[in-house]
C-alpha positions, 0 to 999 in steps of 0.5 A, a space after each residue: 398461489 404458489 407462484 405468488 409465494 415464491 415472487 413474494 419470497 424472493 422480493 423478501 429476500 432482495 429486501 433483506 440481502 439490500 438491506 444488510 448491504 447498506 448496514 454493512 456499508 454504513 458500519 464499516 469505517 470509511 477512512 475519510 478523516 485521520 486514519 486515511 491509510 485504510 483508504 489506499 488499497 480500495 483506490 488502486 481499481 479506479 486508477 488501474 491499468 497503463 501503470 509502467 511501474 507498480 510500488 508494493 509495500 507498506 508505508 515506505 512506499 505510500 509515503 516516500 514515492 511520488 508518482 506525479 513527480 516521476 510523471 512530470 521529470 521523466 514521464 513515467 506512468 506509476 502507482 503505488 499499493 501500499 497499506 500501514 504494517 503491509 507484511 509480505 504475504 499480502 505484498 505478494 498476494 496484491 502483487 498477484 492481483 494486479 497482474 489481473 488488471 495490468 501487466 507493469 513493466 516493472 515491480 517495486 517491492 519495498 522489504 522492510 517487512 521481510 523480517 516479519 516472518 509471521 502474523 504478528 500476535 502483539 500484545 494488542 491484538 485490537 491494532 494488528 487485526 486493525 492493520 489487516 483490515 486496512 489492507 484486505 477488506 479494499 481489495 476487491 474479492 478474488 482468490 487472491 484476497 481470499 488466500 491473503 486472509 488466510 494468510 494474515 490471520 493471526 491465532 486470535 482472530 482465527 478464534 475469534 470469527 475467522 476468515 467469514 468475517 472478511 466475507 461479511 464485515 458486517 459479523 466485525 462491525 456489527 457493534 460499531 453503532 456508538 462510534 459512528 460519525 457524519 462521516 459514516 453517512 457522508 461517505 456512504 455510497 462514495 469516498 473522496 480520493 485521498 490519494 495521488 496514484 497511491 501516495 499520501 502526501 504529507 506538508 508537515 514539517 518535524 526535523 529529526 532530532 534525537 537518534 534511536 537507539 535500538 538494541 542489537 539482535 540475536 539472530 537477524 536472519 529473515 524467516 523462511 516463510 519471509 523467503 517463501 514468498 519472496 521466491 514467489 513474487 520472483 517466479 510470478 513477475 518472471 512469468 509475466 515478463 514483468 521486472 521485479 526491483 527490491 528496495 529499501 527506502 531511506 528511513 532513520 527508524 525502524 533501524 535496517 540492520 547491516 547483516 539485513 541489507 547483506 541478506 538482501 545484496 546476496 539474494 539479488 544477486 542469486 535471482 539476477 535481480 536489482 536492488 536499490 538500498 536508498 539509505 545509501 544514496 541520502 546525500 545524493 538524492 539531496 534528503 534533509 532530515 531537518 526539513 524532507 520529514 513529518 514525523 522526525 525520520 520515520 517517514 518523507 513529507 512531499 518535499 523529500 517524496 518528490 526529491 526520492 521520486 526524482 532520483 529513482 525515476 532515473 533509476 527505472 529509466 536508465 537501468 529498467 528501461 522505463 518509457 517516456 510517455 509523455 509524447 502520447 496525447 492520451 496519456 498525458 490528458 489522463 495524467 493533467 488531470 493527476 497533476 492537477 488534483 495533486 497540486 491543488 491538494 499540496 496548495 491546500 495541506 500547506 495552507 493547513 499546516 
């Protein structure tokens, strides 16, 4: 009898262990329709390894990088892991990661979000806990997530459910039931690729127009704790032979200030480092801001991706040393693939937009 109880105990338990995992896959937003940014970093462990050229970032990368272009021009292998609002800390903790699925030849970290120094307590709190979750709850559990949470946490949500909430979604969307769709259920056991090795293309054309003003700073020097985790991605792509390039992608706003850019030209400098500031190069790399952005300067659509992708491909091959493989049979099947799911994605956007 005693046997039998404990056999019933256990099959209870599995029950209610299942049971609370389907709840907490059908509760958590699955990023499917307007908001496809949350979807990025879940999809980098289905394309993981070979990757010769791995993009960190945040939306300067996901949105301005075509890796396909690269591939097809110069035969490099790439993939990008970005997330919206990516601060550095998490930059840094995704760079880690990867290192436990592939050793790249070289590291690209876009430093736009050098100059947040700390977790962003805003005056909505809702959206930047929002922009947490897009980037930790895809990452797979691992010292690094975990350590990236406590990293990104702001006060409010320490206060609120702390880092178990990042354990167990199910204790943050618990009361998501009124905002559920058919999307919920359509995609619970299993997503749609949104992404072509990271980038998300854009077919929108919305010229920029209208200059933005931003006024002047007190004080533009980057935070220590901005620095804090920059020496760290210097001595953990070191230690791994891997070649850490710094960049700065074009982009009209958020303004990148002179003093900034200095700050970066001297620290590349110091720790024998490349670093790209892309703004500088626009005309040569052929942007135009009237027909290569979606959104009026913020961000490239795919026709200014693939002309960024183009002239900084040649950058990784001439001045990284970046390999060719598109003499390899095996390589080049798994990338027909990559370039055909990219190209019927762009014949479809465009006949949407």
């Amino acid at each position: 009898m005693k046997k039998k109880s404990i056999l019933i105990l256990c099959a209870s338990l599995a029950v209610c262990i299942a049971l609370l995992w389907l709840l907490q896959a059908l509760l958590m937003p699955k990023y499917m329709g307007s908001v496809k940014e949350g979807a990025l970093i879940g999809e980098y462990y289905d394309n993981a390894g070979n990757n010769d050229v791995v993009f960190i970032g945040d939306c300067e990368v996901y949105e301005n990088f075509s890796p396909i272009t690269m591939w097809e021009e110069y035969g490099i292998t790439s993939i990008i892991r970005g997330s919206a609002q990516q601060m550095i800390w998490q930059s840094y903790y995704l760079m880690e990661e990867t290192f436990q699925y592939e050793t790249p030849k070289v590291m690209v970290f876009n430093v736009l979000s050098m100059k947040y120094d700390t977790p962003q307590s805003t005056g909505d709190q809702t959206q930047r806990e929002a922009y947490n979750r897009m980037t930790l709850d895809g990452m797979r559990w691992s010292d690094s997530k975990w350590n990236s949470v406590l990293a990104s946490m702001t006060e409010e949500e320490k206060e609120w459910q702390g880092q178990w909430s990042y354990l167990f979604p199910l204790l943050r969307y618990h009361d998501r039931w009124s905002q559920l769709t058919a999307e919920d259920f359509q995609y619970l056991f299993k997503k749609d690729q949104v992404s072509d090795n990271g980038y998300l293309m854009q077919t929108g054309v919305k010229p920029y127009e209208d200059e933005h003003v931003q006024p002047p700073l007190v004080d533009y020097t980057f935070g220590e704790n901005s620095y804090y985790y920059l020496d760290k991605m210097v001595e953990l792509c070191k230690s791994h032979g891997t070649q850490l390039v710094l960049i700065k992608a074009p982009s009209l706003y958020p303004v990148w200030w002179d003093e900034w850019d200095q700050q970066m030209v001297e620290y590349a400098e110091k720790h024998d480092l490349l670093y790209v500031n892309l703004l500088e190069t626009q005309e040569e790399i052929g942007i135009d801001w009237s027909k290569d952005t979606y959104d009026a300067g913020l961000h490239l659509n795919v026709y200014g991706a693939e002309k960024l992708a183009s002239y900084f491909g040649r950058i990784l091959v001439d001045e990284c040393g970046v390999a060719d493989h598109r003499g390899d049979d095996t390589v080049s099947a798994v990338w027909a693939e990559k370039v055909a799911t990219y190209y019927a994605r762009k014949e479809k956007l465009e006949a949407q937009s």
